[in-house]
LOMI-512659 format. One record per atom (N, C-alpha, C, O): x, y, z. Coordinates in steps of 0.1 Angstrom, whole numbers, padded with zeros to 4 digits, always signed. Each point is the difference from the previous one (the first is absolute). Example, Ala and Ser with C-alpha at 12.3 -4.5 7.8 and 13.67 -1.06 7.14 Angstrom:
residues 2
+0132-0057+0078
-0009+0012+0000
+0009+0012+0000
+0010+0000+0007
-0014+0011-0014
+0009+0011+0000
-0008+0011+0008
+0005+0011+0001
***
This chain:
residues 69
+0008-0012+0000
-0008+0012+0000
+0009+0012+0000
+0011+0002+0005
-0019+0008-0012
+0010+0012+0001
-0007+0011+0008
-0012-0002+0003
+0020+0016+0002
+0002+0005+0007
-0019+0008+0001
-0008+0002+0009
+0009-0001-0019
-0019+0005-0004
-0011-0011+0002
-0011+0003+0004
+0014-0012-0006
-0007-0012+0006
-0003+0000+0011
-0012+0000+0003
+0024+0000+0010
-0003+0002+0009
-0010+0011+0004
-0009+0000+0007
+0016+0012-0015
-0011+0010+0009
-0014+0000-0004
-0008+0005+0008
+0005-0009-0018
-0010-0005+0000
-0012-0004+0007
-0011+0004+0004
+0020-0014-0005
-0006-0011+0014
+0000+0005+0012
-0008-0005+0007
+0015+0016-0003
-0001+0008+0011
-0013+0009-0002
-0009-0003+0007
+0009+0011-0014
-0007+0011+0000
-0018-0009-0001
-0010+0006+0004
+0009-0018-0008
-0015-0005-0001
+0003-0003+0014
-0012-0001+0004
+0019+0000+0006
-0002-0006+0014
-0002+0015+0010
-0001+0000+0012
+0001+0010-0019
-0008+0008+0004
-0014+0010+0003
-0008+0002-0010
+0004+0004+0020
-0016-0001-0007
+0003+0020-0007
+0010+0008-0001
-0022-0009-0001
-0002+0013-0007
+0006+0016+0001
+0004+0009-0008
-0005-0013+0025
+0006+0014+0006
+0013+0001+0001
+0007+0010+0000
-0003-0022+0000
+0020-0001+0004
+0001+0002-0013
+0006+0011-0003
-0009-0021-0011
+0006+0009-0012
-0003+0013-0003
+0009+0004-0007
-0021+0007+0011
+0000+0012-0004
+0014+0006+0008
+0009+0005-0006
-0009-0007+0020
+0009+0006+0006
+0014+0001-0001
+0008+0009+0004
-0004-0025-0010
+0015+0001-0003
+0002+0006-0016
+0011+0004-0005
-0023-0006-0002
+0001+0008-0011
+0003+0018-0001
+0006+0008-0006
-0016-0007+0017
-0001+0018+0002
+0018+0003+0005
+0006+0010-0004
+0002-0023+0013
+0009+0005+0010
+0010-0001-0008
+0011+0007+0002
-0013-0017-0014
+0016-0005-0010
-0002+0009-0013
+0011+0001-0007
-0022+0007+0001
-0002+0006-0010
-0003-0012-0011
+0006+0001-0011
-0014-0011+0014
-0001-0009-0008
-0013+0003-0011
-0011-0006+0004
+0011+0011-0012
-0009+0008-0009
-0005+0014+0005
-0009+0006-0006
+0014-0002+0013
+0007+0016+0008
+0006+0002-0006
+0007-0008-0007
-0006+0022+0006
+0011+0014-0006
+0011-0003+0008
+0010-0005-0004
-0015+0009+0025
+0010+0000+0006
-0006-0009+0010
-0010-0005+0001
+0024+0006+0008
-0006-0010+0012
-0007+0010+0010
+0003+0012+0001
-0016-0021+0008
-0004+0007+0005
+0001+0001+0015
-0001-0012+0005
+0004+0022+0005
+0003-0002+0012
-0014-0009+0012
-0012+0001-0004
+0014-0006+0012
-0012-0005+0004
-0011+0010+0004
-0011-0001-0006
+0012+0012+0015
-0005+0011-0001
-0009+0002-0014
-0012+0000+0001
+0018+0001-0012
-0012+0000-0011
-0005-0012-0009
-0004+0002-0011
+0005-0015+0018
-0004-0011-0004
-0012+0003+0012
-0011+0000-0005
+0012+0001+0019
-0008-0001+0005
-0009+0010+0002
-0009+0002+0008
+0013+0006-0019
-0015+0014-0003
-0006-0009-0011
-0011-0005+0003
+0016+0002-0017
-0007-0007-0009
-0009-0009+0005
-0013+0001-0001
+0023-0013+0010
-0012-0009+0002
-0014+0005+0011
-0012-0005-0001
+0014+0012+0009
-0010+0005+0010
+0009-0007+0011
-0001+0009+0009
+0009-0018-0003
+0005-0002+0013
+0012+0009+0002
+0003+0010-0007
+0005-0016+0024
+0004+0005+0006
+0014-0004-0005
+0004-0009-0007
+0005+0023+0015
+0018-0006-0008
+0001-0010+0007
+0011-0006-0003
-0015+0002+0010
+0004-0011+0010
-0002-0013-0002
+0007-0010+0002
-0023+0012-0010
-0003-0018-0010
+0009+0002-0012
+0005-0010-0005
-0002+0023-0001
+0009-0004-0012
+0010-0007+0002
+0003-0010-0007
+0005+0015+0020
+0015-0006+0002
-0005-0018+0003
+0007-0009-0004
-0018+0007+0011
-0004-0014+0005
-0002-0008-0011
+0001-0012+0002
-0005+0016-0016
-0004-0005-0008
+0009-0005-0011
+0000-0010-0006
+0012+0026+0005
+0011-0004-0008
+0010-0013+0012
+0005-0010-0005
-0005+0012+0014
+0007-0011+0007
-0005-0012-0004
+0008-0008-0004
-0017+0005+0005
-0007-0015+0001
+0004-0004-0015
+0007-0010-0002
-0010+0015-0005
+0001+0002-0015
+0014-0003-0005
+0002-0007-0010
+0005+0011+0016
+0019+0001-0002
+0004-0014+0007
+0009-0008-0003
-0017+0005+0012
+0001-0013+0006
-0005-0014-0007
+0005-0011-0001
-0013+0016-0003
-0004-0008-0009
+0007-0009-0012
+0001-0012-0004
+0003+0023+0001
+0005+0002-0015
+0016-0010+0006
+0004-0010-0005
-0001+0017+0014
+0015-0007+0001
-0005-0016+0005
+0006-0010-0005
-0014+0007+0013
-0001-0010+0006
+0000-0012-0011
+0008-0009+0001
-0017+0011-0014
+0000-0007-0013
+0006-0001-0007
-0002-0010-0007
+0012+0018+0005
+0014+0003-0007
+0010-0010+0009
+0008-0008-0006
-0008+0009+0021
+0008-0010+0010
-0006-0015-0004
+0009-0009-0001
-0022+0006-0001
-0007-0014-0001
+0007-0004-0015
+0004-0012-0001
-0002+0022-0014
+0002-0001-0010
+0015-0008-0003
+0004-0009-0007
+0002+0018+0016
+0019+0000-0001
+0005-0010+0001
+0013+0000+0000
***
């Protein structure tokens, strides 16, 4: 498998909100990246679920990538 495969496979083991947010935070169909502060005006929550959501999310991502390796 190659390196896009994996992520792949990552990003469907995500639900909805963790890909908008790592999208908004990496500029992934973004201009720029977005600070959590204005990811968490976009979505309507707090900076405080952004950061909880990009965590879980970043965790994720690695934990599958560790199961893949």
């Amino acid at each position: 498998m190659t390196k896009k495969i994996h992520l792949e496979i990552n990003i469907n083991s995500l639900s909805a909100l963790e890909v908008d947010v790592l999208k908004m935070r990496f500029a992934i169909g973004y201009e720029k990246t977005l600070r959590q502060k204005e990811i968490a005006k976009a979505l309507d929550i707090s900076v405080g679920r952004v950061s909880q959501i990009e965590k879980k999310a970043l965790t994720k991502i690695r934990n599958k990538i560790n199961l893949v390796s």
